[in-house]
C-alpha positions, 0 to 999 in steps of 0.5 A: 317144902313144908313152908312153900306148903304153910306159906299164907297167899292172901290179896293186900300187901306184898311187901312192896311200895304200896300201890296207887290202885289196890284191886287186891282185896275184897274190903269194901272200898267206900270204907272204913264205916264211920259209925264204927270208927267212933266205936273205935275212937272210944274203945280205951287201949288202957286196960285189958278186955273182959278174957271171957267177953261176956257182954260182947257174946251176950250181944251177938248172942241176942242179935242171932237169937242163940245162947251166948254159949253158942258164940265164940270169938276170936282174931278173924276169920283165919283164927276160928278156922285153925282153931275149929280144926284143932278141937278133939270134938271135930277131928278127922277129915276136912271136906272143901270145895275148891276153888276156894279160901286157902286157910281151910286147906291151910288149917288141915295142912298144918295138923296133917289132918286128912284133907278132901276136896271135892271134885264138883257139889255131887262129890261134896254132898256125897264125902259130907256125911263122913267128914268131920268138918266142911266148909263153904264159903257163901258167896265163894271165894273168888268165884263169888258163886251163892250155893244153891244146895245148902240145906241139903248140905246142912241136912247130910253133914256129919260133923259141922258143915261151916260157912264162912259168911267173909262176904254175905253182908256184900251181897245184892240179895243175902241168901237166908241161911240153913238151920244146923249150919255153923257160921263164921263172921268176919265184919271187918271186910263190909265195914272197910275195915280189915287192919282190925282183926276180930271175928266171931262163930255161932254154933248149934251147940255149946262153945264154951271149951272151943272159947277155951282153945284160944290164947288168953284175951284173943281179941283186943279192946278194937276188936270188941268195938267193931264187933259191937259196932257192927251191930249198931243200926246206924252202922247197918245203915251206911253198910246198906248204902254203900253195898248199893254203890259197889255193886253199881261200879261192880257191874261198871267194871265187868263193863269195861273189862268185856269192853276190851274182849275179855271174859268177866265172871261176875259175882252177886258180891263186890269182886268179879273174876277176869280171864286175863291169859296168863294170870301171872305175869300179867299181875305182875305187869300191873303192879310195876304200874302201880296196880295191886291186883289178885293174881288167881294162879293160887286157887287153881285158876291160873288164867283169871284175876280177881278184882274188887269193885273201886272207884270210877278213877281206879277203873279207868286206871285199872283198864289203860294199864290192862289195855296197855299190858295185854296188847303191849306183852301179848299176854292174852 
């Protein structure tokens, strides 16, 4: 039981051949980043990375405009946050706003650290101020929604309100972010490039013995390359360009998905909800054809499937075989 509790449910791989079509994941699908896979060729595997990562934090440090102490890195997102609710500074209850990312909940579990979920954003502005540590994910994940009540929240909270930035670069329009606030970013997902795991948190105070909870030299020499790629003006460039595409073939989805009856939420991000009848087995019917799809029964949201916005060729796929599946099995 305690497993079934801990067990990971992300998109991407099942353990299964793998798909001709993958909806799955919200990695940009026009990647990987070119200008970062240079950045990648020339990393040396050979020696180890600096354990302190001093220019790496000195250059996010200046790109945020904050001290490098206030940088810290890490594995990815999922490290930061099961390291964010292990530090003795932070300790006591978890706030969330479901339906959301399942690490943070994932993180309280494992420490058996009280964990609140908020009922609706009244609720969650209202625990704000007793909680020790919160997160908002911006825009939400799967729901994709853009919070509008985040300088309130970054005003009421009493330990460190946390938003996960996983999708902001993928935004339409980037919201501009409250002063206060504690922000997670994961580069990898804009780039198309998640199989390298890095990541990095920017605080309002020092993180120097945060830095110090990781394991010796938690992000490899690829790592550091993405980190530093992402800030390259030429990587920001074809992140620029490319968002502009997946929007347009985010709105070329919802299209077709309303096209055959069904009820599109649609994100300001790359991925979209779709209101499918019975998630599951659905899901499951998908990826027998050869589509991966994100089945949203693990957020709470046993109707819906999350999808990525891909390429014109996955969609038409992608709708035959949903066609196919929802009249054929009833399952709508």
């Amino acid at each position: 039981m305690i497993d079934d509790i801990l067990r990971p449910i992300h998109g991407g791989p099942d353990g299964g051949p793998e798909p001709l079509y993958d909806f799955s994941t919200n990695a940009n699908a026009l990647g990987p980043n070119p200008v970062i896979l240079e950045y990648l060729r020339q990393a040396d595997p050979s020696r180890y990375p600096d354990p302190l990562y001093r220019r790496l934090r000195r250059a996010l440090a200046e790109a945020h405009g904050v001290a490098p102490e206030q940088v810290a890195v890490g594995t990815g997102t999922s490290e930061l946050i099961h390291r964010l609710a292990r530090w003795s500074y932070l300790r006591g209850p978890i706030l969330l706003l479901p339906p959301t990312f399942s690490e943070y909940a994932r993180a309280a579990r494992a420490l058996d650290l009280p964990l609140w979920e908020a009922r609706g954003p009244e609720e969650f502005l209202a625990l704000l101020p007793k909680s020790a540590l919160a997160f908002l994910c911006v825009p939400n994940n799967p729901t994709g929604e853009v919070y509008p009540f985040l300088e309130e929240a970054a005003q009421r909270a009493g330990g460190a309100l946390v938003l996960d930035l996983a999708y902001h670069d993928l935004l339409e329009t980037p919201p501009s972010l409250p002063r206060g606030a504690w922000r997670l970013y994961s580069p990898n997902k804009a780039h198309g490039l998640t199989g390298v795991r890095s990541g990095y948190l920017v605080a309002p105070l020092e993180l120097e013995h945060f830095q110090n909870l990781a394991p010796s030299w938690p992000v490899s020499v690829y790592g550091e390359a993405l980190l530093l790629g992402h800030l390259d003006p030429e990587a920001r460039a074809w992140l620029e360009g490319s968002r502009r595409e997946l929007h347009r073939l985010r709105r070329l989805l919802a299209q077709g998905l309303r096209g055959l009856g069904l009820e599109v939420r649609e994100s300001p991000a790359n991925f979209l909800l779709v209101r499918v009848g019975q998630a599951t087995p659905v899901a499951r019917a998908l990826r027998e054809r050869g589509i991966r799809v994100r089945d949203a029964t693990s957020f709470g949201l046993p109707e819906w499937l999350r999808l990525s916005a891909q390429g014109e060729e996955a969609q038409k796929a992608l709708l035959e075989a949903l066609e196919e599946v929802l009249v054929g099995k009833g399952a709508a």
